[in-house]
C-alpha positions as CSV (number, residue, x, y, z in Angstrom):
1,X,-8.8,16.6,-29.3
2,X,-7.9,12.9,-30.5
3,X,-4.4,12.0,-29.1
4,X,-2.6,10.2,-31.8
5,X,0.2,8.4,-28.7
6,X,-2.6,6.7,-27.2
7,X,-2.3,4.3,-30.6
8,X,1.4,4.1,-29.7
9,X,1.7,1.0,-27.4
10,X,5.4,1.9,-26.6
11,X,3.9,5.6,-25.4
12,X,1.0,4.0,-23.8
13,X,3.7,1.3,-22.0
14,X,6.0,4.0,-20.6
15,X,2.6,6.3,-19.2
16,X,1.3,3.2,-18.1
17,X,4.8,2.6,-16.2
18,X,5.1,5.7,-14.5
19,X,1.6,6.0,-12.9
20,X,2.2,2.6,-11.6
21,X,5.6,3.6,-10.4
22,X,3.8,7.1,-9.1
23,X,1.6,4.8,-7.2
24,X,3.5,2.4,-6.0
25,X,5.8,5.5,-4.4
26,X,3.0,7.2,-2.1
27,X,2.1,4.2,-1.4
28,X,5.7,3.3,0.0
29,X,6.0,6.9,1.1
30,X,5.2,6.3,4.7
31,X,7.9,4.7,5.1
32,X,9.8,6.8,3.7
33,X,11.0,4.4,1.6
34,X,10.9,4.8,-2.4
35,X,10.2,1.7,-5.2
36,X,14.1,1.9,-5.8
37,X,14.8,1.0,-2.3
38,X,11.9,-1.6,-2.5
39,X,13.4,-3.9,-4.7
40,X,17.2,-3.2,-3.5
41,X,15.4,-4.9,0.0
42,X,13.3,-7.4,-1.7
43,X,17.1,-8.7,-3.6
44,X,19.1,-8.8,-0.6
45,X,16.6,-10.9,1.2
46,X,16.0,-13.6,-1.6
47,X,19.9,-13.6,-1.9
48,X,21.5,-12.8,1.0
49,X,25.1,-12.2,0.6
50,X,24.8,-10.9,-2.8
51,X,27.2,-7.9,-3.7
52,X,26.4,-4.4,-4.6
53,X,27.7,-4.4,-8.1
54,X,25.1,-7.6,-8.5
55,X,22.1,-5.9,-7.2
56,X,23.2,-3.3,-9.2
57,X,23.6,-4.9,-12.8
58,X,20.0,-6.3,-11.4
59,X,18.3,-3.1,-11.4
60,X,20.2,-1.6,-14.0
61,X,21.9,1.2,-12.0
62,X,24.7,2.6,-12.3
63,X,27.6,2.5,-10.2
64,X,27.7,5.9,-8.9
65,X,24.2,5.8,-8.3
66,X,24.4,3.3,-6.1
67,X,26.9,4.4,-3.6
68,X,24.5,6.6,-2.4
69,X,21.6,4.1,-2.5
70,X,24.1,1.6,0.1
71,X,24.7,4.3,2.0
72,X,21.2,5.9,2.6
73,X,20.0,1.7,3.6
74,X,22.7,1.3,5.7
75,X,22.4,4.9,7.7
76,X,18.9,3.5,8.2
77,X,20.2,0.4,9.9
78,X,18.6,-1.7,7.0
79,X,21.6,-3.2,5.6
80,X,25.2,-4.1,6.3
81,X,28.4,-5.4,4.5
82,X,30.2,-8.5,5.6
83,X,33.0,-10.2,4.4
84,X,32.0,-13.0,2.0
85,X,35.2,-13.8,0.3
86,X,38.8,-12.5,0.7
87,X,38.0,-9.3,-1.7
88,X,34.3,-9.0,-1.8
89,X,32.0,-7.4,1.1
90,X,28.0,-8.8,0.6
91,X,24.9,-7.4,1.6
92,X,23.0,-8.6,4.3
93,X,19.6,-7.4,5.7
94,X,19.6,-6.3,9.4
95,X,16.9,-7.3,12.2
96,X,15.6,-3.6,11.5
97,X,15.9,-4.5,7.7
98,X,13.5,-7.6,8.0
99,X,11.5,-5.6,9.8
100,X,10.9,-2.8,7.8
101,X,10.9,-5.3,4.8
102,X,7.9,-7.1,5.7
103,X,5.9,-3.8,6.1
104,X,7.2,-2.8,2.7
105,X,6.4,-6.4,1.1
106,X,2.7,-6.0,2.4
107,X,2.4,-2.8,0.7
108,X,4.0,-4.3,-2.6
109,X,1.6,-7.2,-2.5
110,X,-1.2,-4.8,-1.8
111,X,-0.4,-2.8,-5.0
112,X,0.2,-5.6,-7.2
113,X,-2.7,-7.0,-6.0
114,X,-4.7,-3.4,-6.9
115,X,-2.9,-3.1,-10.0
116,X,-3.8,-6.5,-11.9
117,X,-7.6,-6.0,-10.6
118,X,-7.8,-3.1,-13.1
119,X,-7.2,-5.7,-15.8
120,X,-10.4,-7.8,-17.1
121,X,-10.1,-11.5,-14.9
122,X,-9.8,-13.3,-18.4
123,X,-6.6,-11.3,-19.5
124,X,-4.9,-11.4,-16.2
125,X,-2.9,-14.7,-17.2
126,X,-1.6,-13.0,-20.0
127,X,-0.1,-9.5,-18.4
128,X,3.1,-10.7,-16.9
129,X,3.9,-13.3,-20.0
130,X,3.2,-10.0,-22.2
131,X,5.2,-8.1,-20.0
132,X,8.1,-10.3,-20.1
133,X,8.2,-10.8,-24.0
134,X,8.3,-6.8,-24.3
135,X,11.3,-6.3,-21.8
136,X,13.4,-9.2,-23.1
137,X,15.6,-8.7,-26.4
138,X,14.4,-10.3,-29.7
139,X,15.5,-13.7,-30.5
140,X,17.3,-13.2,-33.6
141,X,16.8,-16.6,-34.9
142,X,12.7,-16.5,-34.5
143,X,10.8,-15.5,-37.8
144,X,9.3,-11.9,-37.5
């Protein structure tokens, strides 16, 4: 049977998205860690101090969700708040947290690494400028 969403690129994207993701997650899985978790480490150590709702707006999620993200890093010993102003609290990576994010960086950088091999070397310079133009809004001002 010929499947007609395979000539759909936004279909082919979003199946393309989640194996990666599916991946990227038993990959992580060992340390019981998930790709969510991931990048909420992989923030708070390139901006340390940052708050929650920041990290947040970063990784689109929503408030609520969240909460329970905080608390589930920083019952692990990952993460903790401090002071960084008189009304807001930032986030901060622990010893345990740096530790645990280096492990988890390897494993990223292993995947990525795995993931763009799949692509022809020639086209590799082109995925992550592709990638950016199809997650970023239209310019209303540039001709279609």
């Amino acid at each position: 049977m010929k499947d007609p969403l395979l000539e759909l690129p936004g279909y082919v994207l979003k199946r393309a998205s989640a194996a990666n993701l599916s991946e990227l997650n038993q990959r992580l899985a060992p340390l019981r860690l998930r790709h969510g978790d991931a990048a909420f480490l992989l923030l708070i150590e390139a901006s340390p101090g940052t708050t929650q709702s920041e990290v947040g707006r970063i990784l689109e999620i929503e408030r609520a969700n969240m909460v329970p993200l905080v608390a589930r890093l920083d019952a692990r010993g990952w993460i903790e708040k401090r002071k960084v102003d008189g009304r807001s609290s930032g986030l901060f990576l622990t010893s345990a947290g740096r530790s645990v994010l280096a492990r988890t960086r390897a494993i990223v950088d292993e995947h990525e690494a795995a993931l763009i091999r799949r692509v022809p070397a020639k086209l590799r310079p082109y995925v992550l400028p592709i990638l950016m133009a199809l997650w970023s809004r239209p310019d209303p001002e540039e001709p279609k």
